[in-house]
VMD Tcl script that draws the C-alpha trace (Angstrom):
set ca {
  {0.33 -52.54 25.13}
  {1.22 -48.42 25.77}
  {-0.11 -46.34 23.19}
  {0.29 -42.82 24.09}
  {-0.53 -39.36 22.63}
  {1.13 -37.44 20.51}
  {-0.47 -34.28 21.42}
  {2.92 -32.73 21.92}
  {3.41 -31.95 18.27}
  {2.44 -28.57 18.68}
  {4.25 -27.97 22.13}
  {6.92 -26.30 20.24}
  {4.96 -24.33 17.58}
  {2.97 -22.76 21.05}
  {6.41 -21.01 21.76}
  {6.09 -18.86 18.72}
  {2.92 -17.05 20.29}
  {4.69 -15.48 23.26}
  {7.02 -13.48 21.27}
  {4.25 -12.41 18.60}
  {3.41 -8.90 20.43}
  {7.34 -7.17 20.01}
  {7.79 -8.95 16.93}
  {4.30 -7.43 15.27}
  {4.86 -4.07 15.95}
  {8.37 -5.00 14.09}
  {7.35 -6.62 11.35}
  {5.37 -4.73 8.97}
  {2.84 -6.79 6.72}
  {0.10 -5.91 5.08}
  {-3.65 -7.47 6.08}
  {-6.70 -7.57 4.14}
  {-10.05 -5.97 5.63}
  {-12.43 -8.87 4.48}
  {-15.82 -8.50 6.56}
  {-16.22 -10.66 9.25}
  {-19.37 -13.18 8.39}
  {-21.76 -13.64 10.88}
  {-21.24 -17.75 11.17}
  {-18.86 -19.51 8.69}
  {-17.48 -22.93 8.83}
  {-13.99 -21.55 9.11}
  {-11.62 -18.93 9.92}
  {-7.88 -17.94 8.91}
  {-5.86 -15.68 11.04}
  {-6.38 -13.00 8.39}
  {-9.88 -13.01 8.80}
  {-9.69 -13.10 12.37}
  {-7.79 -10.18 12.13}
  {-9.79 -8.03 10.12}
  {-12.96 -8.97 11.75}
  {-10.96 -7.98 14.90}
  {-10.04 -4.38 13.36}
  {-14.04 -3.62 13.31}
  {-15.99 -5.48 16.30}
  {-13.18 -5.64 18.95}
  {-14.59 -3.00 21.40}
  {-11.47 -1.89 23.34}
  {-10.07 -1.03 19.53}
  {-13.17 0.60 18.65}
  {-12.74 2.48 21.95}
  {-9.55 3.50 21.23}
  {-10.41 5.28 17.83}
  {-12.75 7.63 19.91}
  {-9.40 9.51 20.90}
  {-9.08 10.53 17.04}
  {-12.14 12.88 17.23}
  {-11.68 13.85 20.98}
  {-8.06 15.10 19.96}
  {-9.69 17.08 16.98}
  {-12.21 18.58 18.95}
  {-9.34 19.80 21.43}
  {-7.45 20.88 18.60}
  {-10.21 22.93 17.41}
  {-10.42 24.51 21.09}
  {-6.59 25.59 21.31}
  {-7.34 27.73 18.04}
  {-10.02 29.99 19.53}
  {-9.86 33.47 20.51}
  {-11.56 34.66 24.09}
  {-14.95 36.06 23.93}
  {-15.68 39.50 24.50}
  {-17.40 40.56 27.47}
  {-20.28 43.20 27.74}
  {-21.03 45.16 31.23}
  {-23.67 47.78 31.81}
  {-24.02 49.83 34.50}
  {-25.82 52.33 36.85}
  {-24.82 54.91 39.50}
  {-27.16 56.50 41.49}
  {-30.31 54.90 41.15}
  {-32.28 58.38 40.97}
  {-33.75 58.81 37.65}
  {-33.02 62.15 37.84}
  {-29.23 61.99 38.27}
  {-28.44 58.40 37.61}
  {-25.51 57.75 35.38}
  {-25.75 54.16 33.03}
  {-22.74 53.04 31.18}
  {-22.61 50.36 28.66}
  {-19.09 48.89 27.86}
  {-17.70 45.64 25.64}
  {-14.43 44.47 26.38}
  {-12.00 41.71 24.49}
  {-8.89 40.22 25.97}
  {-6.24 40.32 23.62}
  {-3.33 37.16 24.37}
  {0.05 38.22 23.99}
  {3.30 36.46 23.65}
  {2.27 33.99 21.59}
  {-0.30 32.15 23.77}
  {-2.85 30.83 20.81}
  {-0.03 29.41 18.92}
  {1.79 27.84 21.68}
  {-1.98 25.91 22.87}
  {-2.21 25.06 19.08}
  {0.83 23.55 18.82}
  {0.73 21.14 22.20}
  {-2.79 19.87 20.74}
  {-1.23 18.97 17.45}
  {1.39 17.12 19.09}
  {-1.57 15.87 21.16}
  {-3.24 14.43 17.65}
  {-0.06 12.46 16.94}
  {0.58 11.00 19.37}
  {-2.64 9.85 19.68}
  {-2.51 9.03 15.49}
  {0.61 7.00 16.56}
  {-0.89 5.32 20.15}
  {-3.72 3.93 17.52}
  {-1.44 2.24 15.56}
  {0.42 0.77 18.90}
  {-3.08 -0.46 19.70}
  {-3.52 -2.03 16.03}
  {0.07 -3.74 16.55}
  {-1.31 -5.07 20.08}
  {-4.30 -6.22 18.80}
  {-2.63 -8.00 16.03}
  {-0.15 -9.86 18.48}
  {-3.22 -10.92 20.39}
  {-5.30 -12.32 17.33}
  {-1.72 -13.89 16.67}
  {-1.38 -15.61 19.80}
  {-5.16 -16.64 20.35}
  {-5.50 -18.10 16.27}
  {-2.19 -20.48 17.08}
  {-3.40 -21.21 20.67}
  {-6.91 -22.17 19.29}
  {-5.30 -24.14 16.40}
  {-2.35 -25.78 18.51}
  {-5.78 -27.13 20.41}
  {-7.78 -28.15 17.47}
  {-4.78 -30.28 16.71}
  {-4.28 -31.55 20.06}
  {-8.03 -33.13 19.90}
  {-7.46 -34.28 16.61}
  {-4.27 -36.00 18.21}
  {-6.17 -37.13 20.98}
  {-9.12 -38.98 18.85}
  {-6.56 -40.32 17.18}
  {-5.09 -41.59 20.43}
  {-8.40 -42.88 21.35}
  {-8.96 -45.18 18.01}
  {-5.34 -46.52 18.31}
  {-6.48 -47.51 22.03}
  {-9.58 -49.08 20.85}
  {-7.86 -50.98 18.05}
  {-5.50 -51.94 20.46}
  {-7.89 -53.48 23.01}
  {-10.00 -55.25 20.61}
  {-6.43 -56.97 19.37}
  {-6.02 -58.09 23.46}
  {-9.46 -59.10 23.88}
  {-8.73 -61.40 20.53}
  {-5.46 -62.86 21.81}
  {-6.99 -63.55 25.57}
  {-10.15 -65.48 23.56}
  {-7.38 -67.18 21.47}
  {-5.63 -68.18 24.89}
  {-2.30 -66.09 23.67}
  {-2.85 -63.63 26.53}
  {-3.69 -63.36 30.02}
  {-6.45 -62.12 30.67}
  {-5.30 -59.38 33.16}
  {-4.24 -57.37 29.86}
  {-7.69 -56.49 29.00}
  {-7.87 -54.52 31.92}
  {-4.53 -52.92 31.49}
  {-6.16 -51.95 28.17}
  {-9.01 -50.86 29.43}
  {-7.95 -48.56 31.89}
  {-5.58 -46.94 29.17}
  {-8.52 -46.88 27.11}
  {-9.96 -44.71 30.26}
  {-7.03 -42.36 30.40}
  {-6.82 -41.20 27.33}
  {-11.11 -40.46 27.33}
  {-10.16 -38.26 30.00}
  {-7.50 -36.95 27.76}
  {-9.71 -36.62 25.02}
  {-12.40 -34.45 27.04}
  {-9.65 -32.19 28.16}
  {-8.84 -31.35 24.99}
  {-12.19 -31.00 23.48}
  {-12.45 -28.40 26.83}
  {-8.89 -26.58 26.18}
  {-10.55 -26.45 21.94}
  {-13.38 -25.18 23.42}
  {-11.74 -22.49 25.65}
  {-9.26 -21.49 23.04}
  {-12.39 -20.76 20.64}
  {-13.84 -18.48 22.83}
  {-10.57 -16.95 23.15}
  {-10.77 -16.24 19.39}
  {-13.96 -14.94 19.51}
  {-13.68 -12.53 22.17}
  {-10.35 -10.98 20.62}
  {-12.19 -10.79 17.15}
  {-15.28 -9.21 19.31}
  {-17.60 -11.97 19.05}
  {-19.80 -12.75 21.45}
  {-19.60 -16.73 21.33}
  {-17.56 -18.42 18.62}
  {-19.14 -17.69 14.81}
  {-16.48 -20.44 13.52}
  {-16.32 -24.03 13.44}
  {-13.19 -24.39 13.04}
  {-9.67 -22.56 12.50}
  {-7.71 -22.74 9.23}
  {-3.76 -22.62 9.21}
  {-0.97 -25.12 9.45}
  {1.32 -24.65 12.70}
  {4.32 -25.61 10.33}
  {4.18 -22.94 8.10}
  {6.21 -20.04 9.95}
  {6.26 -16.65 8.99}
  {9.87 -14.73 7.52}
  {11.80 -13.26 10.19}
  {14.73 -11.03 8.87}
  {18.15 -11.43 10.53}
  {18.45 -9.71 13.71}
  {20.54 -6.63 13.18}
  {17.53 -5.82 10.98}
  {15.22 -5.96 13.27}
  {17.29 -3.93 15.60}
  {17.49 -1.29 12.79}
  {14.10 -1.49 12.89}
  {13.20 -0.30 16.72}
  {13.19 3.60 16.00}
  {10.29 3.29 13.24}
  {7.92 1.03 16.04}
  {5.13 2.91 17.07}
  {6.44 2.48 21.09}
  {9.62 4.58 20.13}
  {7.82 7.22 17.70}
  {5.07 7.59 20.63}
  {7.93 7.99 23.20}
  {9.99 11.27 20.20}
  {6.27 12.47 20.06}
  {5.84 12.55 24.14}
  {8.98 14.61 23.80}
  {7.75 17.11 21.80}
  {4.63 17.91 23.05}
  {6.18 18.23 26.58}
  {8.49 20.88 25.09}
  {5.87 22.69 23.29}
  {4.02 22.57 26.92}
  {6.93 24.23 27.78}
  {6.60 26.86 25.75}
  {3.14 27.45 26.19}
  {3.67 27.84 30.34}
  {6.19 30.45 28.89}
  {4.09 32.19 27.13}
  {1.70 32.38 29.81}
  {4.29 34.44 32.15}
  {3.19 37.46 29.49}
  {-0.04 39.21 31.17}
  {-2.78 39.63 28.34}
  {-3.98 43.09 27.95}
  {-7.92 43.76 27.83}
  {-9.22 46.81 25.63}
  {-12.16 48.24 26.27}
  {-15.27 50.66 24.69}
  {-18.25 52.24 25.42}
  {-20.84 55.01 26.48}
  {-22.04 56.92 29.42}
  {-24.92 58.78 29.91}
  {-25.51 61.33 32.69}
  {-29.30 61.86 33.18}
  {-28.45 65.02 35.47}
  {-26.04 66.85 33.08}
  {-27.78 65.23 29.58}
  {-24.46 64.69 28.38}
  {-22.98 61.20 26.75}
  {-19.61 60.30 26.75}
  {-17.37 57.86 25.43}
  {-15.13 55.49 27.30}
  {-12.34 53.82 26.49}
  {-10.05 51.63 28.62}
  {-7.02 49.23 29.21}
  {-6.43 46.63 31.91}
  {-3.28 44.55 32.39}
  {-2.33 42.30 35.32}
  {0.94 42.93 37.13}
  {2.88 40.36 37.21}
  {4.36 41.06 40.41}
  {4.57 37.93 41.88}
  {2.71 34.98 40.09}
  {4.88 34.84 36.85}
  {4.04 31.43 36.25}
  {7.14 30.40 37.56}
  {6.08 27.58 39.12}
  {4.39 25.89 36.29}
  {7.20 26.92 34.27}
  {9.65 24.68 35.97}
  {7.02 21.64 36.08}
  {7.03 22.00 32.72}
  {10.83 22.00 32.25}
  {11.32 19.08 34.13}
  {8.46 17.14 32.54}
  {10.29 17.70 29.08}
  {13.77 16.40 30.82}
  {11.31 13.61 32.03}
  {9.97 12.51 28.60}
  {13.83 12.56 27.17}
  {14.44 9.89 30.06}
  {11.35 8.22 29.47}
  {12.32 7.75 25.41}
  {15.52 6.16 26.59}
  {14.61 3.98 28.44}
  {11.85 2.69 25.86}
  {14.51 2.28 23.40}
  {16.69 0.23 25.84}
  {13.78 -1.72 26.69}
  {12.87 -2.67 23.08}
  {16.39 -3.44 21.75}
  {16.85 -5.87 24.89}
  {12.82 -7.41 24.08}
  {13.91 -7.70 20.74}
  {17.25 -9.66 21.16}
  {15.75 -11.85 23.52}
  {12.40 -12.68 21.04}
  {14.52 -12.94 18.29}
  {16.85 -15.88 20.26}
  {13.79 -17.60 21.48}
  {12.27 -17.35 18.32}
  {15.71 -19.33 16.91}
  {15.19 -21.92 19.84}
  {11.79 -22.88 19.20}
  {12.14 -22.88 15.63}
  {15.36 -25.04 15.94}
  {12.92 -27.50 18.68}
  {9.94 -27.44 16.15}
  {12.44 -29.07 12.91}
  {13.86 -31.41 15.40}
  {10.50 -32.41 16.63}
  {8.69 -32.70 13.07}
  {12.25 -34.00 11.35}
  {13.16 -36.66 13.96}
  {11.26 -37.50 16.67}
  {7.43 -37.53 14.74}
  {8.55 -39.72 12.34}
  {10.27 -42.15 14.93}
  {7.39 -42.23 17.09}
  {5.02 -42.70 14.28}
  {6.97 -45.97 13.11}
  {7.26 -46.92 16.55}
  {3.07 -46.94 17.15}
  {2.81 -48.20 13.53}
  {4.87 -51.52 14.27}
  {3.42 -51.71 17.59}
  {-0.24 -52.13 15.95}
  {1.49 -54.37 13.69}
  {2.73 -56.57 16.05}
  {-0.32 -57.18 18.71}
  {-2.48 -57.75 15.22}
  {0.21 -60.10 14.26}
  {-0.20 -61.81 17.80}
  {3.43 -60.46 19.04}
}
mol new
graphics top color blue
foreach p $ca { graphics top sphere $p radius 0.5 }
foreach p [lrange $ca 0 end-1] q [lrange $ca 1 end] { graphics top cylinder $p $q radius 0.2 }
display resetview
């Protein structure tokens, strides 16, 4: 007698999880934020996800940028300080003159607004690199739930495996007592029987790997589940693919890519800006000990721009922008050519996965089922 797994049931399903990540940050749906139980004796994906959303540490990282973009938006929108110098000539008390002066920079052409502006575009794009992490972390979650499940089903197959090999060698062992069999098929059965114990502790190993997996996505230190709870047949709506393609300008890649665009213009304009030499006014008092006179001062200082006029920085600038523009279209290429290609393989393995449940399951169930039947019967 053969008896063989049918651990392959899922083979098909596990194609769905490489194409999760593009099709994620395409599909929009909405998750709950349950909080994550320290131990349970289950999980569903949406609870792995939302656990995910507040212990996974490279996510919780990641939110950091939030506050260090505010505090850097906060800087751009400062004025300089002012600056106070005192001084003495001649260090006879007799004759010595001491001045006392404050000074304050003053920007010109437009230097305050220009830094303001590059940090704001700094804030969204890190607002919209956030949400490209959420859509990354979701894929992931995705892919580790159904790889963790696919294996919980493959040692459920596998145990199964294991009874229908025991069943079947207690039939042979009857039939060589009754003198039906040789007896050279108990060892046949027996070392089946061996195989598929190996079988069976490589996929309690690949369940066991495939847990931790789980938990160190969801940011769990060992596994706080006992088990996972889906069904690998229920598959999620994917709209048509020209909708989908429709879709690539609102994904977080392509807004990130417009937003890189803008804040390398607005850099642009603030290396402009800083071309314009800032002027410095100044005010104060002098007092000549000799004369017993005080006077007022009052000053101006510019830089000549004679050679540095930024020009250098200017042009780095310029052809970062022209860089960025590049950069956007090439993201957008990328994404509509990831996107056709998911969406076909997405059809193929969802075409593999009803021929496999629809046709060959069933066949191979009848066919182990009247195998049984027959060795019981003494066939």
């Amino acid at each position: 007698m053969h008896v063989k797994t049918m651990a392959g049931h899922g083979v098909g399903i596990g194609k769905f999880c490489v194409f999760s990540g593009l099709l994620a940050a395409l599909l929009i749906a909405p998750v709950p934020t349950t909080a994550a139980e320290s131990t349970r004796q289950s999980i569903t994906i949406d609870e792995a996800f939302a656990q995910a959303l507040t212990e996974n540490q490279e996510f919780a990282a990641a939110q950091w940028n939030t506050g260090i973009a505010e505090g850097a938006r906060t800087q751009a929108g400062l004025i300089p300080n002012p600056e106070l110098s005192w001084s003495v000539e001649d260090t006879r008390s007799e004759s010595r003159v001491t001045s006392i002066q404050v000074s304050q920079p003053i920007e010109l052409g437009g230097k305050r607004s220009a830094r303001i502006d590059v940090s704001e575009r700094d804030q969204d794009a890190v607002a919209i690199d956030l949400e490209r992490k959420k859509n990354i972390l979701r894929a992931e979650v995705i892919q580790a739930f159904y790889s963790a499940l696919r294996a919980q089903e493959g040692l459920q197959l596998s145990t199964q495996s294991l009874d229908l090999a025991r069943r079947g060698l207690q039939v042979v062992e009857g039939r060589v007592k009754a003198g039906k069999a040789s007896p050279i098929e108990i060892s046949r059965a027996q070392v089946q029987l061996s195989e598929i114990q190996l079988e069976l502790n490589r996929a309690r190993l690949n369940q066991s790997n495939a847990y931790k997996q789980l938990a160190l996505i969801t940011g769990a230190k060992t596994p706080n589940f006992a088990h996972v709870e889906g069904d690998l047949e229920r598959l999620p709506y994917l709209p048509s693919q020209a909708e989908m393609l429709a879709r690539i300008t609102d994904t977080a890649d392509l807004r990130l890519a417009n937003t890189q665009i803008q804040r390398a213009e607005s850099s642009l304009e603030l290396e402009k800006s800083q071309r314009i030499p800032d002027l410095t006014v100044s005010v104060g008092s002098q007092y000549d000990e000799g004369l017993g006179e005080r006077v007022n001062l009052l000053g101006l200082s510019m830089p000549i721009p004679l050679f540095n006029r930024n020009q250098g920085n200017v042009l780095a600038a310029a052809q970062g922008a022209d860089q960025a523009r590049d950069l956007r279209n090439a993201a957008e290429l990328r994404l509509r050519a990831e996107a056709q290609q998911a969406f076909e393989q997405w059809e193929s393995a969802r075409s593999e996965v009803d021929s496999i449940s629809g046709t060959l399951l069933p066949t191979a169930q009848q066919a182990v089922e009247g195998a049984v039947r027959g060795f019981e019967m003494g066939k």
